[in-house]
C-alpha positions in Angstrom: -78.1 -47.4 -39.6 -75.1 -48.8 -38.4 -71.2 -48.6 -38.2 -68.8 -51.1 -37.0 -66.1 -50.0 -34.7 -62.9 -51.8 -33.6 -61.0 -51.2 -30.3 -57.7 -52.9 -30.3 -55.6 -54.1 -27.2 -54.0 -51.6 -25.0 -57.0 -49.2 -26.3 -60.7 -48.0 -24.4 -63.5 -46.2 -26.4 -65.8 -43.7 -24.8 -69.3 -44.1 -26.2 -71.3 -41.2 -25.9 -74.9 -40.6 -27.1 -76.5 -37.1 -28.2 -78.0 -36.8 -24.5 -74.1 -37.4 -23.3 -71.7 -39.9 -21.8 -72.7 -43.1 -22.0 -70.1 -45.9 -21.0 -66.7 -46.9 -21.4 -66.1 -50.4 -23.8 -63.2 -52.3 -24.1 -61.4 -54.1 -26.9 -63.4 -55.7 -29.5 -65.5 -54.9 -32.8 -68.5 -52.9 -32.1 -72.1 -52.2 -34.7 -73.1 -49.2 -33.1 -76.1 -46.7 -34.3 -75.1 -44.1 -35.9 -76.6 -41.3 -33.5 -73.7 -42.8 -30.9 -70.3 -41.3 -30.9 -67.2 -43.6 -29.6 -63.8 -42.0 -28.8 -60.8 -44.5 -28.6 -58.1 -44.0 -26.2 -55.1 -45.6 -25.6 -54.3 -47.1 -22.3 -50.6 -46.4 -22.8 -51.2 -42.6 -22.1 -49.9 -41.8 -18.8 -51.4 -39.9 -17.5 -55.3 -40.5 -19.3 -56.3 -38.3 -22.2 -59.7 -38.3 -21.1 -61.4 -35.2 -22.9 -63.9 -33.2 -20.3 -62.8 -34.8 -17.3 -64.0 -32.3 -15.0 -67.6 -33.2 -15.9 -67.3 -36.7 -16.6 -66.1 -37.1 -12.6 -68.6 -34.6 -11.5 -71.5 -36.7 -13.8 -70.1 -40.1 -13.7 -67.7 -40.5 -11.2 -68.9 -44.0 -10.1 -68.7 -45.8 -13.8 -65.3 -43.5 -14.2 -64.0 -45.3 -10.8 -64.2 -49.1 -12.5 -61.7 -47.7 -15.1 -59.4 -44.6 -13.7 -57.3 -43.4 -10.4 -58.8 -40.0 -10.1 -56.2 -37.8 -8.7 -57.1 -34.5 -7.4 -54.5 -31.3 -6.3 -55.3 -28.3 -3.6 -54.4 -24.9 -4.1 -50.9 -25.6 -2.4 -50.5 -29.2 -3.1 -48.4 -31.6 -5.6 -49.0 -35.5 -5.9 -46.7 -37.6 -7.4 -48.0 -40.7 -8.9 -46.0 -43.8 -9.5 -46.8 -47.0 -11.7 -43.7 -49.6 -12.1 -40.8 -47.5 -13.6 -42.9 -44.7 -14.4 -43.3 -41.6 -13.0 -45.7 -38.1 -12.9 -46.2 -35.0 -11.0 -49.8 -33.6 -10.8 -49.3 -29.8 -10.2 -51.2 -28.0 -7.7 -55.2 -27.2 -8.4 -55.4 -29.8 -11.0 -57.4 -33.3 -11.7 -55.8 -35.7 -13.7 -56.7 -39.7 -13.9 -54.6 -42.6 -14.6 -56.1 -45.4 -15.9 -56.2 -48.6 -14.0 -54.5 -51.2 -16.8 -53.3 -54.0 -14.6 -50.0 -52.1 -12.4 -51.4 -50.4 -9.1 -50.7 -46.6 -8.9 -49.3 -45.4 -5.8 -50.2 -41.4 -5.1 -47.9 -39.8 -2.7 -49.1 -36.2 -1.5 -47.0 -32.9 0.0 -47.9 -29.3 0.7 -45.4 -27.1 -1.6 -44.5 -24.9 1.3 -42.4 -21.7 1.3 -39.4 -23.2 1.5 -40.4 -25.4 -1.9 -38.6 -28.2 -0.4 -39.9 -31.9 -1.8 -40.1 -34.1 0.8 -36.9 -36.5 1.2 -39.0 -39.9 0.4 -39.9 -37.9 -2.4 -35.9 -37.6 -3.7 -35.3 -41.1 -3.1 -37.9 -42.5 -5.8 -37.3 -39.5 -8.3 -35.1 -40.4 -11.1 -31.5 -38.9 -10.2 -31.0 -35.6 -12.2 -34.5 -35.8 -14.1 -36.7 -32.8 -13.7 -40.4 -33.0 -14.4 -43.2 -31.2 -14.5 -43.2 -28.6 -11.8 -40.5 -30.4 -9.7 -36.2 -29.5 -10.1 -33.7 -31.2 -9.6 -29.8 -30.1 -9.6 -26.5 -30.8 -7.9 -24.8 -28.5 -5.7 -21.4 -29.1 -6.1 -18.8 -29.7 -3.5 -17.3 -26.7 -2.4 -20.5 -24.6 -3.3 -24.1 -24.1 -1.8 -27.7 -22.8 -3.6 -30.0 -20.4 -2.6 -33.5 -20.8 -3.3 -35.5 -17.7 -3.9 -39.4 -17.4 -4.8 -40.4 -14.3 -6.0 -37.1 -12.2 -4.9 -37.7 -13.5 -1.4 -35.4 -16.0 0.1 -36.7 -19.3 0.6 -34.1 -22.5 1.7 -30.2 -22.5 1.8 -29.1 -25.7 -0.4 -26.0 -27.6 1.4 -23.5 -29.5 -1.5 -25.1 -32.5 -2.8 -28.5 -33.9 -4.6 -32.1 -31.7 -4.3 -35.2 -31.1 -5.9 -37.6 -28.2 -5.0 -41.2 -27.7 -6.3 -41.0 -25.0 -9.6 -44.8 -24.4 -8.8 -44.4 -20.2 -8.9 -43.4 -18.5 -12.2 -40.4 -16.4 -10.4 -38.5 -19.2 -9.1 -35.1 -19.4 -9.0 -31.5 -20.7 -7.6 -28.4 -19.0 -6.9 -25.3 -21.0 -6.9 -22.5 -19.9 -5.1 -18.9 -20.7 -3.8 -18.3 -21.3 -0.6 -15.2 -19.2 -0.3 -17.5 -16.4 -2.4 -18.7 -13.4 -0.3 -22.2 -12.1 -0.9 -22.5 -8.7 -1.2 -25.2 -7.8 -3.6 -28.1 -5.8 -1.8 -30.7 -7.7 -3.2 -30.0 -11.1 -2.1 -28.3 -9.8 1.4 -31.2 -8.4 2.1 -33.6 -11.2 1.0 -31.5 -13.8 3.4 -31.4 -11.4 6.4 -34.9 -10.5 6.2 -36.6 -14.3 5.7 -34.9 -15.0 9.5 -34.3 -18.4 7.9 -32.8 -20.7 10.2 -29.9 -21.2 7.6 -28.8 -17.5 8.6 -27.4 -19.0 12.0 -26.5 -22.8 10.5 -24.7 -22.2 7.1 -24.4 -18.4 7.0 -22.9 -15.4 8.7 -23.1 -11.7 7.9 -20.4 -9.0 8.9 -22.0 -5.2 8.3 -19.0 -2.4 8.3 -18.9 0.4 9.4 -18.0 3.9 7.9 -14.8 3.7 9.2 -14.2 -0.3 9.0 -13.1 -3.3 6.6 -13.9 -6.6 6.7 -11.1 -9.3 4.9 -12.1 -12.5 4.7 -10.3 -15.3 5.0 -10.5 -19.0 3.5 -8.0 -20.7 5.8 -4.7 -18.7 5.4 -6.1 -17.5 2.1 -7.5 -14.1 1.7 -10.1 -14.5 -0.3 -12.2 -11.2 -0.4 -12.6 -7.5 1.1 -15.5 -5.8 2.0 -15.4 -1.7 2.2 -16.8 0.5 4.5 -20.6 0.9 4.5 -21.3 -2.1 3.8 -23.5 -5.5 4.3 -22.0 -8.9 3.8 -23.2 -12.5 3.7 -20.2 -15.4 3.3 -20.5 -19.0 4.6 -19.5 -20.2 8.1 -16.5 -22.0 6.2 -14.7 -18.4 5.8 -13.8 -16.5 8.8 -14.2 -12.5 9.1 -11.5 -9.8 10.1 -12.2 -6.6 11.2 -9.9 -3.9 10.5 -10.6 -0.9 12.2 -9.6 3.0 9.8 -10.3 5.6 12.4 -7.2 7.0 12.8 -5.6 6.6 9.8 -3.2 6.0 8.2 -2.5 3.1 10.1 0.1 0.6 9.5 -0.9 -3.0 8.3 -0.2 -5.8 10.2 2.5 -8.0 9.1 0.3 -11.8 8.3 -1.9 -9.3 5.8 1.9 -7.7 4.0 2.8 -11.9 4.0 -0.4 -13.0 2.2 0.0 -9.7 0.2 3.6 -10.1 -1.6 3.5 -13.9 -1.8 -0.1 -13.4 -4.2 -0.6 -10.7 -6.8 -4.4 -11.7 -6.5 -4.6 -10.8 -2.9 -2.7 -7.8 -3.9 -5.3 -6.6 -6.1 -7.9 -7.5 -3.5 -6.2 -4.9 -0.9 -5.1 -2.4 -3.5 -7.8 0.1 -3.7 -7.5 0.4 0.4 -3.9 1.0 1.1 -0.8 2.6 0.4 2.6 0.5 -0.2 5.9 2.1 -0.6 9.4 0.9 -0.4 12.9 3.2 1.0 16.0 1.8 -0.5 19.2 1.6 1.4 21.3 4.1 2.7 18.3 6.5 2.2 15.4 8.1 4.4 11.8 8.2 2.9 10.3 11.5 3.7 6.0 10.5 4.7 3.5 12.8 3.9 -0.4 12.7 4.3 -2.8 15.0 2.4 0.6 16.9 1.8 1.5 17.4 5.0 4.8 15.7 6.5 4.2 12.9 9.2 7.5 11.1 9.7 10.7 9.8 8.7 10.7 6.4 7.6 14.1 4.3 7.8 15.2 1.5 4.6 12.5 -0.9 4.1 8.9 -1.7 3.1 5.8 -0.4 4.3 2.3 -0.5 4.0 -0.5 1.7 5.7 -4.4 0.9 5.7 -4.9 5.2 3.8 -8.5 5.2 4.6 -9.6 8.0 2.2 -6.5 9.9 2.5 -3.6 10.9 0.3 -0.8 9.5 1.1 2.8 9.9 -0.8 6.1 9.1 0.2 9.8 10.5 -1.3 13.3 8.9 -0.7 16.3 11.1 0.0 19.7 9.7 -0.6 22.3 10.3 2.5 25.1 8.9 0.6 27.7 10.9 -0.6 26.7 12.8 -3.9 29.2 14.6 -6.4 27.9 17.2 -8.2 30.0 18.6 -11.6 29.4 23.1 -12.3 30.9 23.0 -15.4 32.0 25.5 -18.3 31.3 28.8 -16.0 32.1 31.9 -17.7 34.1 34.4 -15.0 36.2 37.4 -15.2 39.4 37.7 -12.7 40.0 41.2 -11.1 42.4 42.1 -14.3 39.2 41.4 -16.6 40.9 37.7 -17.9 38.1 35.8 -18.8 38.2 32.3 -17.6 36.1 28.8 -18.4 36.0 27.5 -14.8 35.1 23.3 -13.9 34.2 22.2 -10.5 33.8 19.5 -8.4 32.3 19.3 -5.1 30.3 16.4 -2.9 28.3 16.7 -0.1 25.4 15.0 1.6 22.1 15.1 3.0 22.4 15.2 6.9 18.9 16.4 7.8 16.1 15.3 5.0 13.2 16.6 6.8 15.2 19.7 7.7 16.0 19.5 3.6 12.4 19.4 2.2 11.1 21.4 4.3 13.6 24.3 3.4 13.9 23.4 0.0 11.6 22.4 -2.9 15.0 21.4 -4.9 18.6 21.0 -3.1 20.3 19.9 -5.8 19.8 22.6 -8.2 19.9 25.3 -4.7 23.6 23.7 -4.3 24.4 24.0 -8.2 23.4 27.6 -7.5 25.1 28.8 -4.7 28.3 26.9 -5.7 28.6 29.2 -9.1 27.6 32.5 -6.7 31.0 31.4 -4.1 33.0 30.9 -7.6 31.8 34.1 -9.2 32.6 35.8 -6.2 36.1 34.0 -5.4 37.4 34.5 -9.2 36.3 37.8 -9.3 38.7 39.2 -5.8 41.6 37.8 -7.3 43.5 38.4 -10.7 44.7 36.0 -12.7 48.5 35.2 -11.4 46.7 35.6 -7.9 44.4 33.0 -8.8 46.9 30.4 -10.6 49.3 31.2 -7.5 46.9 30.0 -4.9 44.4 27.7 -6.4 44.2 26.0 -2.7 43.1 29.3 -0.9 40.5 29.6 -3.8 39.2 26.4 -3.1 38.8 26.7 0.5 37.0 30.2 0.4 34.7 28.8 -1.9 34.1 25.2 0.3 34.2 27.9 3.4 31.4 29.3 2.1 29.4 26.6 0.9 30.1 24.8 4.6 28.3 27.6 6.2 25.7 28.2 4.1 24.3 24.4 3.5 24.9 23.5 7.0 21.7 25.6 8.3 19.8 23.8 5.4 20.6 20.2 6.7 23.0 19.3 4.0 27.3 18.8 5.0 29.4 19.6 2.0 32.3 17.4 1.8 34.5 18.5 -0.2 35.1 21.3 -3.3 37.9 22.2 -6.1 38.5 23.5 -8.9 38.9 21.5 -11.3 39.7 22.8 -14.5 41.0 26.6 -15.1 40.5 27.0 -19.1 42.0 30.4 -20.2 41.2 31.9 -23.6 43.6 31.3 -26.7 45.1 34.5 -27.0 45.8 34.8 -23.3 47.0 31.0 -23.2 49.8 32.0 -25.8 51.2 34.9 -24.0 51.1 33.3 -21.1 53.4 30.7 -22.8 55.6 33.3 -24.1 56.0 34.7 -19.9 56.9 31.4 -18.7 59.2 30.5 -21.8 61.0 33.8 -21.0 61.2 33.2 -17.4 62.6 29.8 -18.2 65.2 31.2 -20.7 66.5 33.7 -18.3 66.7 31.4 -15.2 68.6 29.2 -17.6 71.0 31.9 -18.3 71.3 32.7 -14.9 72.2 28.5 -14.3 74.8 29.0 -16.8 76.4 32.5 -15.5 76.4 31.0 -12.3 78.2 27.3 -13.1 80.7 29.3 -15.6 81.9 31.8 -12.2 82.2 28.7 -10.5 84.5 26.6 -12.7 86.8 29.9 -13.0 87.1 30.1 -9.5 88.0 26.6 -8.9 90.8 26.8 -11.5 92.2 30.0 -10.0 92.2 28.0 -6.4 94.0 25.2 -8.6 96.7 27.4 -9.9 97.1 29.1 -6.7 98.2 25.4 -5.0 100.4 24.5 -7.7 102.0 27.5 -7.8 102.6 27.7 -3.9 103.5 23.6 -4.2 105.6 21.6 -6.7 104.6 18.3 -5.6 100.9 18.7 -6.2 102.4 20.7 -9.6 103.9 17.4 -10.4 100.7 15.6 -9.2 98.7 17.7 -11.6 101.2 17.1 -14.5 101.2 13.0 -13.9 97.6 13.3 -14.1 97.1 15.0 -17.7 99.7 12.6 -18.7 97.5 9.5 -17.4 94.3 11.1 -19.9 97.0 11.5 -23.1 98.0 8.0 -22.9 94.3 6.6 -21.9 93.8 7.7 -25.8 97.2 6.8 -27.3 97.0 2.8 -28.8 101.2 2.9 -29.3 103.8 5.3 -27.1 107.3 5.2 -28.4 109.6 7.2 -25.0 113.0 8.2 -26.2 115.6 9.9 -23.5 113.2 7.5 -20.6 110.2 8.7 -19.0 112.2 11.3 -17.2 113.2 13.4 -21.0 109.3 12.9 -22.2 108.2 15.0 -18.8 111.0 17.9 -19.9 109.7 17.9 -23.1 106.0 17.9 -21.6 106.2 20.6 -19.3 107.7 23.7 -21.7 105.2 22.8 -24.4 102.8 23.0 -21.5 103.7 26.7 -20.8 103.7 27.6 -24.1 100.0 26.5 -24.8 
């Protein structure tokens, strides 16, 4: 019995009998027996779907040969085949045939070594960016490189630019990186250093710190990262390592690293966790300490000091002149007169280390002592003492101030009372005294000018008496003030009868 068959164009049949392969037919129309079994294939399949080609090239390798490119891999090995336009990558330990369809194959072999690397003939017939089969390509971009690593171990440092390795292992992979980025991860430090790759002394550079020791790292004039102490770093040749050395410390940075520093408040951050900034204002002295213990005075201006583990702190103490107000004190005078006392007093700090050492708080130790002198200076005097010589108050109580500050590092300036408040009943007697005292020296004024004027008129009438010229004098003169408030005079007898008639009434008054 029998069954036609038809093979088109572009397709191959594979006639096999019950005892096994038989031939290979082309296109055409076939009457075959039924105890024959054809299997089309298309010629378009690249590579060929050839079912059980492992035996078929073992059996019939020599009729297989008129028809297919047998291509066979090693252990270690990866062929790529290339027809036209097309290409394919035969993985390593595999068989694969192409079949032979009028375009020569071309088979081009490499050993996928431990670096993975495809060979550079390879990379210049691979379609750009097109990864296949078990080979990668990417891109490194400018500015970057890659790091090839193959089962955690490193395996080939890729530059910027175009690459394709073989992705033959299942724990492949690629690590992209800036070139300005440090590497610091234990892992892949490790992996690099301990391959001895060539790459190590070409592309890369390691810096391992010590205990006591940083490494900044610089991009140009751009501080780009810092490494700590203890530990191991990988960067590329492009960046340039400084060592900074911390036994010793606290020691001062140098000035380029305060530049880069305050201009960028990334590089800040960078530098933050190892040192210490602070800043003393003008016309003040910043007072250093370390692990709470005092190391020097530092004069107006910035600083910054590499700590290295240590505490350091820093406090400013004004030397400026500083005015200080003890107000509403409540004091008794000898005579028990209870007073409200203000006042004001500046001084200023001449010895700050002298200052903090001595004291945990001037300020409030001169608020204190200032209401101790007062207490004791309103309390020796009474209260006419005290309003009598206010001044001799005030320098007792600067006297003593002077001498007691002075051993502390601090000069007072100046002190005074300022305001004496006295209580209401004792403000309104006192009124009542001084309006007394003023009435009676006001009586006394006026005793005092009356005894005058009578004396003065007794000298008068004493002259005039003794003289009648400067009588007549006298008499001229009262008539002057009459006629100064007479409008109209009418003189009968002449001005010499008016004078008779003057002087008698004169006497009689």
């Amino acid at each position: 019995m029998f069954q036609r068959k038809l093979i088109e164009e572009r397709q191959v049949g594979l006639l096999s009998t019950p005892k096994g392969f038989d031939k290979i037919l082309g296109a055409g129309s076939y009457f075959l027996p039924s105890s024959k079994t054809l299997q089309i294939l298309s010629l378009s399949d690249f590579p060929a779907n050839v079912p059980n080609l492992e035996w078929l090239v073992n059996m019939h390798g020599a009729t297989l040969a008129a028809h297919l490119d047998i291509v066979r891999t090693g252990v270690d090995e990866v062929a790529l085949v290339i027809s036209g336009q097309t290409r394919h990558v035969v993985p390593p330990n595999a068989l694969q045939a192409f079949w032979k369809n009028g375009l020569p194959i071309e088979v081009l072999r490499a050993r996928a070594g431990s670096d993975l690397k495809v060979p550079a003939d390879w990379l210049a017939r691979l379609p750009i960016g097109v990864s296949m089969a078990c080979i990668k390509q990417v891109a490194i971009p400018a500015a970057s490189f890659g790091m090839l690593f193959v089962d955690d171990m490193f395996a080939d440092f890729l530059a910027p630019g175009r690459h394709a390795y073989f992705d033959v292992l299942p724990k492949t992979r690629l690590v992209t990186s800036l070139q300005a980025q440090v590497l610091e991860a234990k892992d892949v430090v490790g992996s690099i250093l301990g391959s001895g790759h060539a790459a190590i002394g070409e592309h890369l550079f390691s810096v391992d710190t010590g205990g006591k020791q940083l490494a900044l790292w610089w991009d140009k004039n751009q501080l780009v990262h810092v490494s700590g102490p203890a530990r191991q770093a990988l960067a590329s040749r492009q960046l340039r390592a400084e060592s900074i050395e911390l036994d010793g410390a606290p020691l001062p940075v140098p000035a380029h690293i305060i530049s880069a520093m305050r201009g960028n408040a990334a590089v800040a951050a960078l530098l933050q966790p190892y040192l210490t900034t602070c800043e003393v204002p003008s016309e003040h002295v910043g007072m250093f300490h370390v692990d709470g213990v005092f190391e020097a005075t530092l004069k107006p201006g910035f600083y910054a000091y590499w700590h290295g583990g240590k505490r350091l702190s820093m406090s400013a103490i004004d030397t400026r002149l500083i005015v200080i107000e003890v107000t509403g004190q409540e004091m008794l005078t000898q005579d028990k007169v209870q007073l409200r006392v203000n006042v004001t007093a500046g001084y200023q700090i001449t010895d700050a280390q002298l200052v903090t050492s001595k004291l945990n708080d001037y300020r409030d130790f001169i608020y204190k002592e200032i209401q101790f002198a007062l207490r004791a200076a309103i309390g020796s005097r009474t209260l006419d003492g005290l309003l009598e010589n206010k001044n001799d108050t005030d320098e007792q109580i600067l006297g003593y101030m002077q001498k007691k500050a002075a051993v502390l590092g601090i000069a007072m300036i100046s002190l005074g009372i300022k305001d004496l408040i006295l209580p209401g009943e004792i403000k309104a007697i006192l009124g009542k005294v001084v309006e007394a005292e003023k009435a009676a020296q006001a009586n006394v004024i006026r005793r005092r000018e009356e005894t005058a004027a009578t004396r003065s008129l007794m000298n008068t009438a004493k002259v005039m008496e003794d003289n009648p010229v400067a009588l007549r004098l006298k008499e001229l003169e009262t008539l002057e003030k009459i006629t100064e408030k007479i409008e109209h005079l009418n003189v009968y007898g002449g001005l010499e009868g008016l004078l008779k008639q003057l002087a008698p009434l004169k006497g009689a008054g």
